[in-house]
N, C-alpha and C positions, 0 to 999 in steps of 0.2 A: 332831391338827391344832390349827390355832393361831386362836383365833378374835383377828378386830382388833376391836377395840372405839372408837366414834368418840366418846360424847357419855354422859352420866350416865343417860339412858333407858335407852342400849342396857347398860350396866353393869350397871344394876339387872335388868334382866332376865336378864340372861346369868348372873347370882348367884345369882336364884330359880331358874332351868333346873337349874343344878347340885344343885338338894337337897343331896342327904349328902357329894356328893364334895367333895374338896378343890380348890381351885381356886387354880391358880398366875397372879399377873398378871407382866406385865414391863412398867413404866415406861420409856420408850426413847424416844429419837428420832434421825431418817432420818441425821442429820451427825455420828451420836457412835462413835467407832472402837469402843471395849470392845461398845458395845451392837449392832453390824453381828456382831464375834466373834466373842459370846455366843448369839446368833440360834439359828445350826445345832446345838447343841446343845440348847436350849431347845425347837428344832423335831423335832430326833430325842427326847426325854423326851417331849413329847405323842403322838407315833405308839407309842413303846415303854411308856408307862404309859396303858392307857385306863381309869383308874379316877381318875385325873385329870382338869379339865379346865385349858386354857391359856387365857390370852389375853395382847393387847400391846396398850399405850395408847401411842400417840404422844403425848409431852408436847404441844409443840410446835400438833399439830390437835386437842387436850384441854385445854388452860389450865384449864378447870373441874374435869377429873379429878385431874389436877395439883395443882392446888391444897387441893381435897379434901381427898385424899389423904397430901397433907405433903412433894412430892418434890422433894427440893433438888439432887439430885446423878443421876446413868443411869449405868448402868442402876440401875433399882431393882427388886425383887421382894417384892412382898406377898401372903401369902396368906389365903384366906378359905374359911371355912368352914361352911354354914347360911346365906349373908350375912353372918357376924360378921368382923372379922379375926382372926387368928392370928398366934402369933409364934413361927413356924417357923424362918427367915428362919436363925440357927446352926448349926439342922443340916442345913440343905440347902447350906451354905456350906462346912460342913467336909464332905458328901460328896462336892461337888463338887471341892474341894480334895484331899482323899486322892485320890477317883479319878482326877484329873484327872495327880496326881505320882507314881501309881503304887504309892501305898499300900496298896489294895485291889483284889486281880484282879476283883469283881464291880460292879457299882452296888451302892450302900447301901440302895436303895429295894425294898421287894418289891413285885410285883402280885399280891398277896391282897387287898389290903383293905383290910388292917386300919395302914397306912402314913398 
């Protein structure tokens, strides 16, 4: 599932909850074509990897996560790990890229763990 995140409170806590998991966000907002696309994909990964977790920050009702954050352009996706970020961000681009063109019969992700 996809948790929405409204305001920098609710962020922070949603970072601590996660502990060890890895934690995929999506920068987005409600008028942006790619980022409506992207969604259902983004919402099937959260149901099929639960050692993940999601969430989605509306730029737009976030100006302060936004900003934060550094987002110039949506969708955007950053990840974070412990509360720290991470710079995943390539190779979840080229698995989504090969799987998406039919490079690869399986997703690139496992759900062991250790991803």
């Amino acid at each position: 599932m996809v948790q929405i995140i409204k305001d920098m409170d609710e962020f922070s806590r949603f970072l601590k909850a996660a502990g060890c998991k890895l934690v995929v966000v999506e920068f987005s907002a409600k008028w942006c074509g790619p980022c409506k696309r992207i969604y259902p994909l983004v919402h099937a990964m959260s149901l099929q990897y639960q050692n993940v977790m999601f969430a989605n920050v509306d730029v737009d009702d976030s100006k302060e996560l936004a900003q934060t954050y550094h987002i110039r352009s949506v969708p955007t996706f950053q990840m974070f790990k412990q509360t720290q970020k991470v710079t995943l961000f390539s190779r979840l681009k080229r698995a989504i890229c090969c799987y998406g063109n039919g490079f690869m019969s399986k997703p690139y992700f496992s759900d062991n763990g250790n991803e």
